[in-house]
C-alpha positions as CSV (number, residue, x, y, z in Angstrom):
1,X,-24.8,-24.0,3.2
2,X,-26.3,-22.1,6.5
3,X,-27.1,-19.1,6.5
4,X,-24.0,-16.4,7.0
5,X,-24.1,-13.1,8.1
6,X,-23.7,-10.6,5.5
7,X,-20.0,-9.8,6.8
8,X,-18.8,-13.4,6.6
9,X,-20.6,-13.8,3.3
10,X,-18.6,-10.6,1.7
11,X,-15.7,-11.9,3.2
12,X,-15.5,-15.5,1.4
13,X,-16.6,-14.1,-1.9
14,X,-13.8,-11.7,-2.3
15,X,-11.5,-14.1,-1.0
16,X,-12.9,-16.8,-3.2
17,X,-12.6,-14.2,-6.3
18,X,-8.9,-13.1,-5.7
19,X,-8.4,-17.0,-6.1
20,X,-9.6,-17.5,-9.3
21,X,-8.6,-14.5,-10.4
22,X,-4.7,-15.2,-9.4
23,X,-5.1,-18.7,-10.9
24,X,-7.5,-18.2,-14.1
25,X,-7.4,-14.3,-15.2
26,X,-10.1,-11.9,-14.7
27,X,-11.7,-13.0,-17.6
28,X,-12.4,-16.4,-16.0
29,X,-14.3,-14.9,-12.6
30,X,-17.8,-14.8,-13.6
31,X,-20.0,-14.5,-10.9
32,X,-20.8,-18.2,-11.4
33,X,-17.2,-19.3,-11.0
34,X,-16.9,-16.8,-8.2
35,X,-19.6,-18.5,-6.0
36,X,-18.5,-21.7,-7.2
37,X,-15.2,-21.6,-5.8
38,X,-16.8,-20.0,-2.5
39,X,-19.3,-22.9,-1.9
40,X,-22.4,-20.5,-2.3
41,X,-25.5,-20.4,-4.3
42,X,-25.7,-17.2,-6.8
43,X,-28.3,-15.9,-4.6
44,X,-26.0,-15.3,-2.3
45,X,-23.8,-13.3,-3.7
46,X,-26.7,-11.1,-4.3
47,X,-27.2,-10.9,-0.5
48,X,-23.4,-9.4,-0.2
49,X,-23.0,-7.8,-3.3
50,X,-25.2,-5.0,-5.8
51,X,-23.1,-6.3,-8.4
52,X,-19.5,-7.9,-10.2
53,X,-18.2,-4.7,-9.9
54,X,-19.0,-3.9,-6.3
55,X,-17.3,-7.3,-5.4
56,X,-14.0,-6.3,-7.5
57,X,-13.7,-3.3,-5.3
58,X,-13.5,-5.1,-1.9
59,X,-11.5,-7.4,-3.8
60,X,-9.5,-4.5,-4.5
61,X,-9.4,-2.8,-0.8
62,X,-8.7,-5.7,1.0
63,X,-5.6,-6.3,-1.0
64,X,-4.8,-2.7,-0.2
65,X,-5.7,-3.3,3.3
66,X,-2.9,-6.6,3.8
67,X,-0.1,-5.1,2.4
68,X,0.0,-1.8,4.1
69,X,-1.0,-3.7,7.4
70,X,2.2,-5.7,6.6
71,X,4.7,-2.8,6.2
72,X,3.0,-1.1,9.8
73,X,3.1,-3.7,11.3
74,X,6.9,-3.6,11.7
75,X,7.3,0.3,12.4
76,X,8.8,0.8,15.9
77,X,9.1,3.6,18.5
78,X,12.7,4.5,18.5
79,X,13.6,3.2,15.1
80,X,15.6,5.8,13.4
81,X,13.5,6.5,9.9
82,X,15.4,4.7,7.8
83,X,15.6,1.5,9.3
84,X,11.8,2.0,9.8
85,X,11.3,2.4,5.7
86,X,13.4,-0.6,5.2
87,X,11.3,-2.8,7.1
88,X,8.5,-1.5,5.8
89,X,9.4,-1.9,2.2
90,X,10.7,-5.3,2.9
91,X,7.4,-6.4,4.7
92,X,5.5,-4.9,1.5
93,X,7.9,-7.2,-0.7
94,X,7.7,-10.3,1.6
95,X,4.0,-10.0,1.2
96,X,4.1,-9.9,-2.7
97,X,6.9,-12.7,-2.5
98,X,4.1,-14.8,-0.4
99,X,1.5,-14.8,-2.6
100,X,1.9,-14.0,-5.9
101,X,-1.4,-14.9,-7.2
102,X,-3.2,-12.3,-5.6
103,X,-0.4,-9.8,-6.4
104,X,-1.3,-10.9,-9.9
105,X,-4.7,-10.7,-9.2
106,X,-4.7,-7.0,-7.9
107,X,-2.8,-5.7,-11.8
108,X,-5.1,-7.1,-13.5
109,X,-8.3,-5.5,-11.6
110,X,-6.5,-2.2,-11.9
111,X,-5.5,-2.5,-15.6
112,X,-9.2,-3.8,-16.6
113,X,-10.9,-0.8,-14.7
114,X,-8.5,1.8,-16.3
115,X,-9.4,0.6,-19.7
116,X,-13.5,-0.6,-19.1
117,X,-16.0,2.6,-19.5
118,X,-17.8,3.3,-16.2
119,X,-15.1,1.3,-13.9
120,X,-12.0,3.8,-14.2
121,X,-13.2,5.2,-10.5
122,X,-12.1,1.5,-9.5
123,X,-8.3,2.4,-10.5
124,X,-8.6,5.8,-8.9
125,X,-10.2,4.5,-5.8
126,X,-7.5,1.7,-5.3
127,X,-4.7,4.2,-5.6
128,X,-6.0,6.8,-3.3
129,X,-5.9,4.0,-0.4
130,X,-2.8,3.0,-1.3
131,X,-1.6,6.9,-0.8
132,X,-4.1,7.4,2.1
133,X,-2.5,3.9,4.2
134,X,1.0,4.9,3.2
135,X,0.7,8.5,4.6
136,X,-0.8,7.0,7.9
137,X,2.5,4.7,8.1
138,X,4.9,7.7,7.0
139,X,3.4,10.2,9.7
140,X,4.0,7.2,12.5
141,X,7.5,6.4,11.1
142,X,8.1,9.8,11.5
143,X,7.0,10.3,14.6
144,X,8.6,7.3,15.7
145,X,11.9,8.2,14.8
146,X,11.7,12.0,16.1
147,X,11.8,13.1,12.3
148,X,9.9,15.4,9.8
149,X,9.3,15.5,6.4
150,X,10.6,18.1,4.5
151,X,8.4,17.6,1.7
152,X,4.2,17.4,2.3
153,X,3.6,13.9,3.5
154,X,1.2,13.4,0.5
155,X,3.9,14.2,-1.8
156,X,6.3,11.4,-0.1
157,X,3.7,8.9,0.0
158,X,3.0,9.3,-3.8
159,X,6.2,8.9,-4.4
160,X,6.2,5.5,-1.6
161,X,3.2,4.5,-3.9
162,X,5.1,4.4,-7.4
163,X,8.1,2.5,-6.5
164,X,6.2,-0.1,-5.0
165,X,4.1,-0.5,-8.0
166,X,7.1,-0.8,-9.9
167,X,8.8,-3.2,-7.8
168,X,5.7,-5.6,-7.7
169,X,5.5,-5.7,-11.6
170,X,8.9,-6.0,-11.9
171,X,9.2,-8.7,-9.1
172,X,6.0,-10.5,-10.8
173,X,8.1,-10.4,-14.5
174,X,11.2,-11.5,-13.1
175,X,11.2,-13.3,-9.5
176,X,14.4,-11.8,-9.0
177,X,13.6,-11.4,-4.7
178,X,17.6,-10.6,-4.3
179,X,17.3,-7.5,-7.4
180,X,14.3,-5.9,-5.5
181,X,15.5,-5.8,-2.1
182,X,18.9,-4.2,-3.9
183,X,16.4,-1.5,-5.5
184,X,14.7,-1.4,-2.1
185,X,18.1,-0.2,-0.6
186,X,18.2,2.6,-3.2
187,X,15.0,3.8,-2.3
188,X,15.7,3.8,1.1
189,X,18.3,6.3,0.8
190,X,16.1,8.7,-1.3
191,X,13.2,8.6,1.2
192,X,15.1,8.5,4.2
193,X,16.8,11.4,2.9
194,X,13.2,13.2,2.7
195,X,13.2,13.0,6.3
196,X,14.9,16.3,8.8
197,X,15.9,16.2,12.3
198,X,14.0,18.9,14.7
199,X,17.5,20.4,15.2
200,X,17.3,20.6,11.0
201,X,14.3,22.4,10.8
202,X,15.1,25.0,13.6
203,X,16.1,28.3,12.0
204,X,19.7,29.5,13.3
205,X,19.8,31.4,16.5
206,X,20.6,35.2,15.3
207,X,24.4,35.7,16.4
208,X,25.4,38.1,19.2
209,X,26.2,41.6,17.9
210,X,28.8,43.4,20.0
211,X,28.2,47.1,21.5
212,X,30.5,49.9,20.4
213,X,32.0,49.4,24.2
214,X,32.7,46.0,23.3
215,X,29.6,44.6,25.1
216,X,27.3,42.0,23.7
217,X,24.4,43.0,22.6
């Protein structure tokens, strides 16, 4: 094939191994198969990557990448906050809904570098951008709306961060679309409700005390 640039070269390998590893299982992406599917010599992949690992971390990232550009994507100026968390955790499902394969693809990477010596800073790594992209869309939903959080934003997007793990396994068990978005509506209300008015936060205004002459004070 002629010669890529290292960028473009990257780019179809990690899309080529979130194929096979949505259709065959981790276990089937060798490097071989990898470069395979992408058209490339194994040379190549030497060119873009250091190594199989390396490659599962962009793999990783860019998965990362998509779905939180999916839920900002639909945050609005003006939109109160919960109407802005709803459309972004139903732009987050949509996603999953839409490809599968990759959603499948993505568990697996995480479960096999949790449980392979030397890879568990893959896991860690893929969760602390999922926290890092969901405070960036909290702190504009919130700004947005006029709102702040009354928890630290860290905190909320952790919390942002579990139930959609949750609701992709679950959704990837049971393809039950119309279950998650009702589980998307309960989450709504305990986020949204994580969320205070400026008016909220302001202390209350120290009351008038009257002089003994009956003037205010």
């Amino acid at each position: 094939m002629p010669r890529l640039p290292s960028a473009e070269r990257r780019d179809l390998l990690a899309s080529a191994a979130l194929r096979v590893i949505g259709a065959q299982g981790l276990g089937q992406a060798t490097t071989r198969a990898i470069v395979a599917e992408a058209g490339m010599s194994l040379a190549s992949f030497h060119y873009a990557f250091r190594s199989r690992d390396e490659l599962l971390l962009e793999v990783m990232q860019r998965v990362v990448d998509a779905e939180m550009t999916a839920a900002f994507r639909v945050v609005r100026p003006g939109n109160d906050i919960r109407m802005s968390i709803a459309a972004g955790l139903t732009a987050f499902l949509d996603y999953v809904v839409n490809d599968p394969g990759q959603e499948r693809a993505l568990q697996e990477l995480v479960h096999h570098a949790m449980v392979t010596p030397g890879l568990e800073s893959l896991a860690r790594s893929q969760y602390s951008s999922y926290r890092r992209a969901v405070t960036t869309v909290l702190v504009e939903a919130s700004r947005a709306a006029g709102v702040s959080w009354s928890r630290p934003v860290a905190e909320v997007a952790r919390f942002v961060v579990t139930f959609t793990d949750g609701l992709t396994l679950a959704w990837l068990a049971d393809r039950d679309t119309a279950a998650a978005r009702r589980m998307i509506d309960l989450a709504v209300d305990s986020i949204a409700a994580l969320a205070i008015s400026p008016a909220a936060a302001e202390p209350p205004h120290a009351s008038s005390t009257s002089t003994p002459g009956g003037a205010s004070a």
